[in-house]
C-alpha positions in Angstrom: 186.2 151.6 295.8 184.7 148.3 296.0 188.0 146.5 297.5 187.9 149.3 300.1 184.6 148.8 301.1 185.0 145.5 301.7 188.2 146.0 303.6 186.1 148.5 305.9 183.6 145.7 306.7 186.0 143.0 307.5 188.1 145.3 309.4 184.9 146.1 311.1 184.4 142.2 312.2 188.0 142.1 312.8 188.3 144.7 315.4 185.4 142.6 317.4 182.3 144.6 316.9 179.3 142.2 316.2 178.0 142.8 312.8 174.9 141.1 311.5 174.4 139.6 307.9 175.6 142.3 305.1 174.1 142.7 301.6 175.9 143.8 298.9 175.0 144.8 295.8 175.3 147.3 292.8 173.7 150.9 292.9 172.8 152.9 289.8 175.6 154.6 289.6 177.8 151.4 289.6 178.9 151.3 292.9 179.4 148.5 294.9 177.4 148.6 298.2 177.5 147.1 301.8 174.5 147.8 303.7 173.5 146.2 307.4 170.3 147.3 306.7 169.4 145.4 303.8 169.0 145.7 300.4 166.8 149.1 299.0 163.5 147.6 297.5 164.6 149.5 293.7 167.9 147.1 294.0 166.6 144.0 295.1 165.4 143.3 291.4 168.8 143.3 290.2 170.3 140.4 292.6 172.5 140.7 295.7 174.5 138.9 297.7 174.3 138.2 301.3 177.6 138.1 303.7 178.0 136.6 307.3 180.1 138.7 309.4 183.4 137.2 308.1 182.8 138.6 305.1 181.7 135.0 302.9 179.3 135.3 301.1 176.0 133.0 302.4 173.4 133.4 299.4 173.4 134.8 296.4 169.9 136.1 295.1 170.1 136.5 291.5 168.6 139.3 288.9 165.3 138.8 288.3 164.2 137.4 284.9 162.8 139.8 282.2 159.2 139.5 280.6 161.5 137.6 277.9 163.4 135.1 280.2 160.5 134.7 282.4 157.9 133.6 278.8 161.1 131.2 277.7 161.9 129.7 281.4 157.7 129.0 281.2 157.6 128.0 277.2 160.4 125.4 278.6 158.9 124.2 281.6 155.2 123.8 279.7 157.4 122.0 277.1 159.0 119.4 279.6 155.6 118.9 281.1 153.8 117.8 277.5 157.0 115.8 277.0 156.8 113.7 279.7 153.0 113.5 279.7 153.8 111.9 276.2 156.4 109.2 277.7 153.9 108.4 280.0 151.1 107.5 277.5 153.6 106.4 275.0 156.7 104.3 274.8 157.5 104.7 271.2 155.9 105.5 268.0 153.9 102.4 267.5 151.8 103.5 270.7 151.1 106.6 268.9 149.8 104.9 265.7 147.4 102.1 267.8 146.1 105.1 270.0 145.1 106.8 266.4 143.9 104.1 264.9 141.6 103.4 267.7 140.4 106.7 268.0 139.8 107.1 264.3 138.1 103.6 264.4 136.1 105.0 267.6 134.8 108.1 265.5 133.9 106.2 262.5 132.0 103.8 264.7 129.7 106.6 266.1 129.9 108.2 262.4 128.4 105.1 261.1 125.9 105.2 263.8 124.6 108.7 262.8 124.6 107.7 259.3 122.4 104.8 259.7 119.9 107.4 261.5 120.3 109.5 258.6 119.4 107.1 256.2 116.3 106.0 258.0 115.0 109.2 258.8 115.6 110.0 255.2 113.5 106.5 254.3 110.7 107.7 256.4 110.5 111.4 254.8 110.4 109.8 251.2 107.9 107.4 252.5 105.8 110.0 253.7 106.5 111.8 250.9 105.6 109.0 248.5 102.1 109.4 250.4 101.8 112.8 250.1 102.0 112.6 246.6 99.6 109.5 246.1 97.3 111.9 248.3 97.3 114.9 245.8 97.3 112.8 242.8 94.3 111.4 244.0 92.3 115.2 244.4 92.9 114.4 248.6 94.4 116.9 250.2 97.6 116.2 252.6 97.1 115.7 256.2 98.9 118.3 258.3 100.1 116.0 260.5 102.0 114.5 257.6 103.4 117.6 256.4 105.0 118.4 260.2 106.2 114.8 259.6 108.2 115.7 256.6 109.3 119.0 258.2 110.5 117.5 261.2 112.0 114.3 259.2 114.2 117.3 256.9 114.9 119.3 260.1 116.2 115.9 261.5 118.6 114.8 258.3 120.2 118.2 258.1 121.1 118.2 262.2 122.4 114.5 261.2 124.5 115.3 258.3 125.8 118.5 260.4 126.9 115.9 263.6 128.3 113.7 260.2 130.4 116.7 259.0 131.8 117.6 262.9 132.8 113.9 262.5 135.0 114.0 259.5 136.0 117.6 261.3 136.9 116.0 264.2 138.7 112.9 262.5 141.2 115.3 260.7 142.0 117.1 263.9 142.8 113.9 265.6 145.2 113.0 262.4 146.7 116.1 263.3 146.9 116.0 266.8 148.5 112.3 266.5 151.0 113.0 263.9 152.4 116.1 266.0 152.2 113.8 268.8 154.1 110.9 266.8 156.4 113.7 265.8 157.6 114.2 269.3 157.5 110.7 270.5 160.2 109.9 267.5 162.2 113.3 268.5 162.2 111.9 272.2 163.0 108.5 272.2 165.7 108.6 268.7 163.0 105.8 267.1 
């Protein structure tokens, strides 16, 4: 059936009728179809070819992908993107390891930072508490400014020690994030 059809069509040219562009492609029944009239918008999903009026074929339009094909061909291309990001920032492993030890070194450097304001906001609130205490020993009572002091001091140490934990937080997931990244780098250039 399909030979014959196609013999029709190029009998068709031969006997010096002008024919436009044909399409052919596959019904659901499995039969091979010639249309001048394009291709039916249910078929065009499954690919088709396109034929001059000698009968050669011009283009071929291919099946569409499935959900599946379509999340691979992306997967892939997102993959070749992040690999050549990494070439660009790095030409071999050792790039890797100085770019982690200078952010590691980076994040200790403002760590240290925050720890030196913890340790001096925790020096004043034992100060003031020191006074506090000399107060009430000595039948005084304690100023309320000095007690919103101490509040304020405690208030400040625990937001400190929480931006101190992010830290250490944040230094793991940079281990983590250069380590994959080193992992790739090796895979890439054979180091």
């Amino acid at each position: 059936m399909r030979q014959s059809m196609f013999t029709v069509a190029l009998l068709l040219c031969a006997s010096g009728q002008a024919y436009a562009d044909l399409y052919r492609y596959v019904d659901d029944k499995g039969v091979t179809v010639l249309d001048s009239n394009g291709v039916p918008a249910a078929y065009i999903g499954k690919g088709y070819e396109v034929l001059n009026s000698q009968g050669m074929v011009v283009k071929v339009v291919p099946p569409a992908l499935t959900a599946e094909e379509l999340a691979q061909k992306q997967a892939q291309a997102s993959l070749a993107e992040s690999d050549a990001k990494l070439l660009r920032l790095y030409t071999g492993v050792d790039d890797v390891d100085r770019a982690r030890d200078r952010k590691l070194a980076e994040i200790d450097g403002v760590m240290g930072i925050t720890r030196s304001n913890w340790q001096r906001a925790r020096t004043q609130r034992d100060n003031l508490q020191a006074q506090a205490a000399n107060l009430e020993r000595g039948g005084r009572p304690v100023p309320e400014h000095m007690t919103q002091q101490i509040n304020d001091l405690n208030k400040e140490m625990l937001r400190l020690q929480g931006e101190i934990d992010g830290f250490r937080k944040l230094k793991d997931e940079a281990r983590a994030i250069y380590s994959k990244d080193r992992e790739r780098v090796e895979q890439l250039t054979g180091e």
